[in-house]
N, CA and C atoms as an extended XYZ file, in Angstrom:
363
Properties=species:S:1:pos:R:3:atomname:S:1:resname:S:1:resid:I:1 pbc="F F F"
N         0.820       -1.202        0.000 N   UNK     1
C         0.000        0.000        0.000 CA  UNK     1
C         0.857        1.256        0.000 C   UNK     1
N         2.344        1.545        0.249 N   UNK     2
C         2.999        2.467        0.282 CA  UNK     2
C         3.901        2.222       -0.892 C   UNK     2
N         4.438        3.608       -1.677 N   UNK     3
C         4.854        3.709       -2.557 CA  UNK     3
C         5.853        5.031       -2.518 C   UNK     3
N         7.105        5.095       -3.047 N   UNK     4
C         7.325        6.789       -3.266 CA  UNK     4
C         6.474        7.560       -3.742 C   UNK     4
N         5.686        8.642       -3.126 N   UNK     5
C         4.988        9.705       -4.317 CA  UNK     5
C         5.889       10.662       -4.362 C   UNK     5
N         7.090       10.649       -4.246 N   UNK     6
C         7.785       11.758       -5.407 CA  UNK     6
C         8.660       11.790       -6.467 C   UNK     6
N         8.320       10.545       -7.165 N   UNK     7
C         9.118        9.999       -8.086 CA  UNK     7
C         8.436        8.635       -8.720 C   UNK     7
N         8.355        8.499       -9.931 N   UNK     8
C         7.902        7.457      -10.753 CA  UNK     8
C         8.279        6.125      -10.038 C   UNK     8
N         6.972        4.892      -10.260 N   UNK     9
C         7.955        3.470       -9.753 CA  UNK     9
C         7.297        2.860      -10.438 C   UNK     9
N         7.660        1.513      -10.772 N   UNK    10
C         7.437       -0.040      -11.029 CA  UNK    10
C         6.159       -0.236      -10.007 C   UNK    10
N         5.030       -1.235      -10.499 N   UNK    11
C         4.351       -1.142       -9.827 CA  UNK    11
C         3.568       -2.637      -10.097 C   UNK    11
N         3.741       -3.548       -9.697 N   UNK    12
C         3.286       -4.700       -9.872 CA  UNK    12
C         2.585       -5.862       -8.404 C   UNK    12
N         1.777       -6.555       -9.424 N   UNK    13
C         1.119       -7.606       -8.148 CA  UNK    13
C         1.077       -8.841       -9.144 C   UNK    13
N         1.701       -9.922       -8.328 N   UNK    14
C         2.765      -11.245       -8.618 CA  UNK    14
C         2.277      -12.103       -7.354 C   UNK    14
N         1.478      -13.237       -7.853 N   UNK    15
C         1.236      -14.448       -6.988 CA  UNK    15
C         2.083      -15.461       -7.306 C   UNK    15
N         1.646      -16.617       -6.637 N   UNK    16
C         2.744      -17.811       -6.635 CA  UNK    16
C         2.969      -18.144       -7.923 C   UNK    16
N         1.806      -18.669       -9.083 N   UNK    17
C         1.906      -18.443      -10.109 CA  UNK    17
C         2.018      -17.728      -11.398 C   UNK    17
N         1.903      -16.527      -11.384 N   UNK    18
C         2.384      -15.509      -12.579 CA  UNK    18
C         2.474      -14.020      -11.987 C   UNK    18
N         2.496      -13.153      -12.960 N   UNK    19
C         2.468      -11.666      -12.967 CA  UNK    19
C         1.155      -11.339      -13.461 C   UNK    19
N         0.455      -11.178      -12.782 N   UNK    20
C        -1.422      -10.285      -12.976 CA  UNK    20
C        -1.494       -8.923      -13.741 C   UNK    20
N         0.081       -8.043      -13.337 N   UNK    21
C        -0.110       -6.725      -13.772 CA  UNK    21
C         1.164       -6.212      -13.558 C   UNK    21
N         1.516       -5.289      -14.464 N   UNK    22
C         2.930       -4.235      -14.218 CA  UNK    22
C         2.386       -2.958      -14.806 C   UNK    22
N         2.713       -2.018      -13.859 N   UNK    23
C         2.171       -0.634      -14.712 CA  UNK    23
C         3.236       -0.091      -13.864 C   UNK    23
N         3.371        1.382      -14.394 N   UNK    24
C         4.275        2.345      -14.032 CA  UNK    24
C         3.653        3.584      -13.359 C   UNK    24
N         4.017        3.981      -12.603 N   UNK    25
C         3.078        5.260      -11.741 CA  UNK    25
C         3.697        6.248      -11.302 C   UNK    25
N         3.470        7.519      -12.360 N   UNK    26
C         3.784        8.512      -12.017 CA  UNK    26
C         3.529        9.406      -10.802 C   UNK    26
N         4.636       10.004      -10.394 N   UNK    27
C         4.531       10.779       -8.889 CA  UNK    27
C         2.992       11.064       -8.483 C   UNK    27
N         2.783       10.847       -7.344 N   UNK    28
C         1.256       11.288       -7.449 CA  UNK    28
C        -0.393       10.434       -7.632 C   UNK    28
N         0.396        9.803       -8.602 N   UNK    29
C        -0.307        8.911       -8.795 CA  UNK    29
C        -0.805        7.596       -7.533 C   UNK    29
N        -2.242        7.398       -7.901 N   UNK    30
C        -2.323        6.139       -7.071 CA  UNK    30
C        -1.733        5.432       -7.292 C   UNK    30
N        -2.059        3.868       -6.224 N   UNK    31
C        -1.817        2.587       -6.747 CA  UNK    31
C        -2.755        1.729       -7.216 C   UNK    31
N        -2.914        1.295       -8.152 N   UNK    32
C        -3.680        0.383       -9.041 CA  UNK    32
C        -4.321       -0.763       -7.964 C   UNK    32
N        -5.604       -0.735       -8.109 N   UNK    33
C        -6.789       -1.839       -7.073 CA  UNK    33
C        -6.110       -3.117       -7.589 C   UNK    33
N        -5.802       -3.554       -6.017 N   UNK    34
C        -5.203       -5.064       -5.935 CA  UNK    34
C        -6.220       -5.606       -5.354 C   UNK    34
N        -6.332       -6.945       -5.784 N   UNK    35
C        -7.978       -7.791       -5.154 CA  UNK    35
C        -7.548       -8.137       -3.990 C   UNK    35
N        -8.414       -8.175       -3.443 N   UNK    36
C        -8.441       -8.134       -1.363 CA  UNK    36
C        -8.346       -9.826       -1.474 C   UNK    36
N        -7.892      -10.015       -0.420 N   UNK    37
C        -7.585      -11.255       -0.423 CA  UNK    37
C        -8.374      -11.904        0.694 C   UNK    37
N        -9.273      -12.596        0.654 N   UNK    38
C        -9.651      -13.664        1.834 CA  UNK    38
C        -9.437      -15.155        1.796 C   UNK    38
N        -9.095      -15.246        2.894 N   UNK    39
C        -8.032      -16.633        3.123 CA  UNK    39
C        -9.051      -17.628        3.446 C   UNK    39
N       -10.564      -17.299        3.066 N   UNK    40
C       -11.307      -18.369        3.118 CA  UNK    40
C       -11.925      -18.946        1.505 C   UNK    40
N       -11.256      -18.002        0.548 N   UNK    41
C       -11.219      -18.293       -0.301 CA  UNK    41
C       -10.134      -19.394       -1.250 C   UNK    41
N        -8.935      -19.555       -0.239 N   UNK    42
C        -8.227      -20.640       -0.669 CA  UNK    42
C        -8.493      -22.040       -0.126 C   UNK    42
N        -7.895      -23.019       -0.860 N   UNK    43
C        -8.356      -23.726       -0.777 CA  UNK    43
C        -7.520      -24.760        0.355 C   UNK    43
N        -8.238      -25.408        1.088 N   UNK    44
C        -7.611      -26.220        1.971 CA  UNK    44
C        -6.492      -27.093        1.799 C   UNK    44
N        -5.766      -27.108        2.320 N   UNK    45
C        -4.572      -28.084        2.037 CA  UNK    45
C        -4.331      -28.987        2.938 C   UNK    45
N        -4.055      -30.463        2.193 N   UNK    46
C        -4.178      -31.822        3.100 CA  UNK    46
C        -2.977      -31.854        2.689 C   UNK    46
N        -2.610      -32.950        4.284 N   UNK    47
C        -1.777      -33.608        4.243 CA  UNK    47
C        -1.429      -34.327        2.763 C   UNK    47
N         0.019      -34.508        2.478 N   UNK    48
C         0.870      -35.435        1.700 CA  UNK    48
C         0.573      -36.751        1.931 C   UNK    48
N        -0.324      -37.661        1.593 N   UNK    49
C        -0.504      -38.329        2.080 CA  UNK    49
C         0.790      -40.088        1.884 C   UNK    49
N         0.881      -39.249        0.228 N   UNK    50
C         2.095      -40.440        0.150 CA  UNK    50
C         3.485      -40.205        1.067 C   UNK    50
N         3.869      -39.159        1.572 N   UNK    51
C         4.396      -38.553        2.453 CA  UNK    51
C         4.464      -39.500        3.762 C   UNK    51
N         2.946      -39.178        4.661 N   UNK    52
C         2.329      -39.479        5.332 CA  UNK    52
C         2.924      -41.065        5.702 C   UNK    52
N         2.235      -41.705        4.877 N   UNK    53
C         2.298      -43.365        4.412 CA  UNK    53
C         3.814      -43.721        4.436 C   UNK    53
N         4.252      -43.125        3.710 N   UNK    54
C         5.971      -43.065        3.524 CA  UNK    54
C         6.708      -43.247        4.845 C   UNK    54
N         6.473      -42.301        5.721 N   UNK    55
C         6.916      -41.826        6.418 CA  UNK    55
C         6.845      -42.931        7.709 C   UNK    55
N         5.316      -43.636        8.414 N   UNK    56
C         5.086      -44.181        9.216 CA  UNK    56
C         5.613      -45.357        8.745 C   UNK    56
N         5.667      -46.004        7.357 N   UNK    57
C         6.185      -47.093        6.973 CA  UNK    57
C         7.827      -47.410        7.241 C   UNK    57
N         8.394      -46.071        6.882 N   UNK    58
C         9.724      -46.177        7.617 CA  UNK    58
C        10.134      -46.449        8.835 C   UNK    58
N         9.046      -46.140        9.595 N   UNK    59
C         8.978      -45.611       11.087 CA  UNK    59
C         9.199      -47.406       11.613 C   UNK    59
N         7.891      -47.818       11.216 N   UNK    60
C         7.611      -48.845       11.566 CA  UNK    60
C         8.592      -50.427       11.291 C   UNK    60
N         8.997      -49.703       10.062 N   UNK    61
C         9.970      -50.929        9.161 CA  UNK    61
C        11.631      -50.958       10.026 C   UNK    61
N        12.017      -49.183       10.681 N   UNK    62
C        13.402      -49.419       11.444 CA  UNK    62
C        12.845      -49.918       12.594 C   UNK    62
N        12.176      -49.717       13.523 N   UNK    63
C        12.127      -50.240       14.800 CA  UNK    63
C        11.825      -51.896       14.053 C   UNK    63
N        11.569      -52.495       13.255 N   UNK    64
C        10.969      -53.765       13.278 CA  UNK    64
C        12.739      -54.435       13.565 C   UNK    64
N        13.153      -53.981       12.042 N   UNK    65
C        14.856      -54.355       12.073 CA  UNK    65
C        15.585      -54.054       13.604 C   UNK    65
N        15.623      -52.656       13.830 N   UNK    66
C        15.833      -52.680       15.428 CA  UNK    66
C        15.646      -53.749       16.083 C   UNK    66
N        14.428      -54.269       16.486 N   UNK    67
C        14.302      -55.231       17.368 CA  UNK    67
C        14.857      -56.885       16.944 C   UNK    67
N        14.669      -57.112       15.722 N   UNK    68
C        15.348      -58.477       15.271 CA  UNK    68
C        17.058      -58.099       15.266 C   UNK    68
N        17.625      -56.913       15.280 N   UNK    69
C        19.303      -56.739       15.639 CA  UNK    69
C        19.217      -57.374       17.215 C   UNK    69
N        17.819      -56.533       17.875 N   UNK    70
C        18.416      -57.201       19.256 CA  UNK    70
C        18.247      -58.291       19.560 C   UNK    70
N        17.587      -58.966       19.193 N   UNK    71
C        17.141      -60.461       19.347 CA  UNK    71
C        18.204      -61.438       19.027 C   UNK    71
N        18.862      -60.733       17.627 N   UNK    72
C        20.320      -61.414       17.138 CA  UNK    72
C        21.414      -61.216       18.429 C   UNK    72
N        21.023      -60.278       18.664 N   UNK    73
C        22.186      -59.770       19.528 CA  UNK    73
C        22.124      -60.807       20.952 C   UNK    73
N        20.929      -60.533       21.481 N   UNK    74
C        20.389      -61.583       22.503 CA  UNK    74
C        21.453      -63.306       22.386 C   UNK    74
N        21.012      -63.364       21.389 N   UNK    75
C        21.223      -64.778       20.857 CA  UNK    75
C        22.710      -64.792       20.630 C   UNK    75
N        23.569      -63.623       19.863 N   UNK    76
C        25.046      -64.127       20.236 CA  UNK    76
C        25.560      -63.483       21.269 C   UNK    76
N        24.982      -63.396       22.463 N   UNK    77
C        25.663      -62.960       23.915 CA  UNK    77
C        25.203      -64.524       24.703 C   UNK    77
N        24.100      -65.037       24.187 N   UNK    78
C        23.743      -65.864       24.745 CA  UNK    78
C        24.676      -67.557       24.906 C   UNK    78
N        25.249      -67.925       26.191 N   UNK    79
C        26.332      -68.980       26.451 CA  UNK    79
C        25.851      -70.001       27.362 C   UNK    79
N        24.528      -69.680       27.480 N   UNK    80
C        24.479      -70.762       28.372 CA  UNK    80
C        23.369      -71.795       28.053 C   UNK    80
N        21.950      -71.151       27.800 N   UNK    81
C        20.259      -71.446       26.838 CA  UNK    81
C        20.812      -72.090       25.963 C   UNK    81
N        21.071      -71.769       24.654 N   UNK    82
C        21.644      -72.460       23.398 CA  UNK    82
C        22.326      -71.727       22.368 C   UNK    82
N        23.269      -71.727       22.740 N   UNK    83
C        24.615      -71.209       22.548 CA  UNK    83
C        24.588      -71.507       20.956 C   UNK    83
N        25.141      -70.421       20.136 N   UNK    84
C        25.642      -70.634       19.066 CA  UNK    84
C        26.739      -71.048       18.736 C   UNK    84
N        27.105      -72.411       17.828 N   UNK    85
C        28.750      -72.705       17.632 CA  UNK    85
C        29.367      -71.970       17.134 C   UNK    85
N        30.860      -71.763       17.357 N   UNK    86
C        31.620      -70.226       17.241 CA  UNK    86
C        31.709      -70.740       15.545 C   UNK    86
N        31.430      -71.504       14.801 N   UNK    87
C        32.013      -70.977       13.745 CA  UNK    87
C        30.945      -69.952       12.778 C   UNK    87
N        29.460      -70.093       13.768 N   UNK    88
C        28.636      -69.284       13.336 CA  UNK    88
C        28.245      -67.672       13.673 C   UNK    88
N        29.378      -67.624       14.354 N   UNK    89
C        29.261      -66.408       15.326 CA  UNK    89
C        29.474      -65.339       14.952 C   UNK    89
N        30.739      -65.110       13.332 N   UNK    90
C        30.798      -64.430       12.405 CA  UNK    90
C        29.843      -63.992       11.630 C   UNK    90
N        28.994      -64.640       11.453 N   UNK    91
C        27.994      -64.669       10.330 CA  UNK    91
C        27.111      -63.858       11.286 C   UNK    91
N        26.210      -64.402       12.665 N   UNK    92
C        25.432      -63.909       13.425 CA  UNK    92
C        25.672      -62.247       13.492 C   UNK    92
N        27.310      -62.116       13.594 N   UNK    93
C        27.158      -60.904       13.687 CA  UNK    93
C        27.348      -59.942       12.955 C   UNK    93
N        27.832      -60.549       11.676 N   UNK    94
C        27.554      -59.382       10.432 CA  UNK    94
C        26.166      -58.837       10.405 C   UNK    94
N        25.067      -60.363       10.325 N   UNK    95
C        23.693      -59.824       10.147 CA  UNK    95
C        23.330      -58.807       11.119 C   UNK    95
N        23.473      -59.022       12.465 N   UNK    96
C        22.689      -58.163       13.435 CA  UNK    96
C        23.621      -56.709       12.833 C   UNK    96
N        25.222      -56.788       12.536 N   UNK    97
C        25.693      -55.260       12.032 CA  UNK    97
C        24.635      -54.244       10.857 C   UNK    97
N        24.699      -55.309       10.267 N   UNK    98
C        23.740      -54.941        8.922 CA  UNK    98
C        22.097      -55.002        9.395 C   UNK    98
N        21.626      -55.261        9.827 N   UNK    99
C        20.303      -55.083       10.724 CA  UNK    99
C        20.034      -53.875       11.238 C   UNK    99
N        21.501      -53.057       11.815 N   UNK   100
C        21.429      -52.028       12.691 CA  UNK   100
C        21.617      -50.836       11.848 C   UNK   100
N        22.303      -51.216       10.551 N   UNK   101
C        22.737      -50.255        9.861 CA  UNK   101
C        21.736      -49.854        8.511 C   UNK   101
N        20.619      -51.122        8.347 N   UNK   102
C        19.662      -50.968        7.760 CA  UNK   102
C        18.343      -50.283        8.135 C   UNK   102
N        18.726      -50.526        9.894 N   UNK   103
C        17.743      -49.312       10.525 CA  UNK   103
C        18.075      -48.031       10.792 C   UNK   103
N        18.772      -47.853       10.988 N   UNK   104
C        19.384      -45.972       10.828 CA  UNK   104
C        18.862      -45.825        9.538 C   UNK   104
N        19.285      -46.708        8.416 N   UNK   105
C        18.762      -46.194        6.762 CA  UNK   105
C        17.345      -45.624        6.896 C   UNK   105
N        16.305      -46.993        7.266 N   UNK   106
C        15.366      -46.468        7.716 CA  UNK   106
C        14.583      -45.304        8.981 C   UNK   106
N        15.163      -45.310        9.545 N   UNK   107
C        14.902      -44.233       10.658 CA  UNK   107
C        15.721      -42.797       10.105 C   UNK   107
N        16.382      -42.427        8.933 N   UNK   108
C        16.763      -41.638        8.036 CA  UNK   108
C        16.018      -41.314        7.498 C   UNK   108
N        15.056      -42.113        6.712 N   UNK   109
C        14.392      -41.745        5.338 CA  UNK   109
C        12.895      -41.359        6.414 C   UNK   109
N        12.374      -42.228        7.247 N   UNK   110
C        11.285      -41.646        8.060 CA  UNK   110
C        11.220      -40.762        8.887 C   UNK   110
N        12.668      -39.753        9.495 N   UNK   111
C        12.625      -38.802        9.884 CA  UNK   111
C        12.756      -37.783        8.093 C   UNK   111
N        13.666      -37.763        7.652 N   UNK   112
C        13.433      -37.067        6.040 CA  UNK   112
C        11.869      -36.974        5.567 C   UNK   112
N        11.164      -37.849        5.401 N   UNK   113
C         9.677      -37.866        5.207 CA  UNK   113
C         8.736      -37.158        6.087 C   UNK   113
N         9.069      -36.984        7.612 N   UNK   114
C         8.387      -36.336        8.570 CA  UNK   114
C         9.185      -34.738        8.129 C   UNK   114
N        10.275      -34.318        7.829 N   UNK   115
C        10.461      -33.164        7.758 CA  UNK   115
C         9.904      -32.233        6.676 C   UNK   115
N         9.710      -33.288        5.471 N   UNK   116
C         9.029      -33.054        4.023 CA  UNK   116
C         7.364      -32.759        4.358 C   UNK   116
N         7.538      -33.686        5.257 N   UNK   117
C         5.754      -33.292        5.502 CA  UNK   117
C         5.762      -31.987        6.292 C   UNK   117
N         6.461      -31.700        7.027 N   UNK   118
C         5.886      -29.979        7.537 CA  UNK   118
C         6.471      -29.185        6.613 C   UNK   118
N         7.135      -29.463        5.952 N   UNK   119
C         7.432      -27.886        5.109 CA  UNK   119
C         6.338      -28.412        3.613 C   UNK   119
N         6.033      -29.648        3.306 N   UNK   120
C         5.242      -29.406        1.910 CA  UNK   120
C         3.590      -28.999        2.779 C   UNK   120
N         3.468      -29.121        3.851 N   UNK   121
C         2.373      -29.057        4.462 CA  UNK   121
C         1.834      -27.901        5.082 C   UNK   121
């Protein structure tokens, strides 16, 4: 609504999608009727829902891996119940490594998806 009036300006109104108008306005001059805006005229915005979906699926998919790392883990600490033979003990524990490291992946991409959802939201 404010403008120099003592000197010519550029004078435009620009929404998210294009340029509506450019005119030039000499000193003095008004400013050209910009449409009033009511914010009950836009339109509601929902949740992302593939976002959404995305997001809890990650959620749900690292804690799952989480808990089968610990269960692995359980199982090669375990020496006394039923002990794993050491020549399997290598193997046991690559998987539970890779278990743990497949859940950070996931608990990555489902915090990334929760952050996408408040800023596309």
């Amino acid at each position: 609504s404010d403008r120099p009036i003592s000197w010519p300006a550029f004078v435009q109104w620009v929404d998210e999608n294009q340029v509506h108008f450019t005119t030039y306005a000499l000193p003095g001059e008004p400013l050209p009727a910009y449409p009033i805006f009511d914010p009950k005229d836009q339109p509601e915005r929902k949740a992302p829902l593939g976002l959404v979906v995305g997001a809890a699926g990650a959620g749900v998919l690292s804690g799952a891996l989480y808990t089968t790392a610990h269960l692995h883990t359980a199982r090669y600490n375990d020496t006394v119940n039923k002990p794993v033979p050491d020549e399997n003990l290598d193997g046991l524990r690559r998987t539970t490594n890779g278990l743990v490291v497949a859940s950070a992946i996931s608990a990555t991409a489902a915090v990334s998806a929760s952050v996408a959802i408040v800023v596309a939201w």
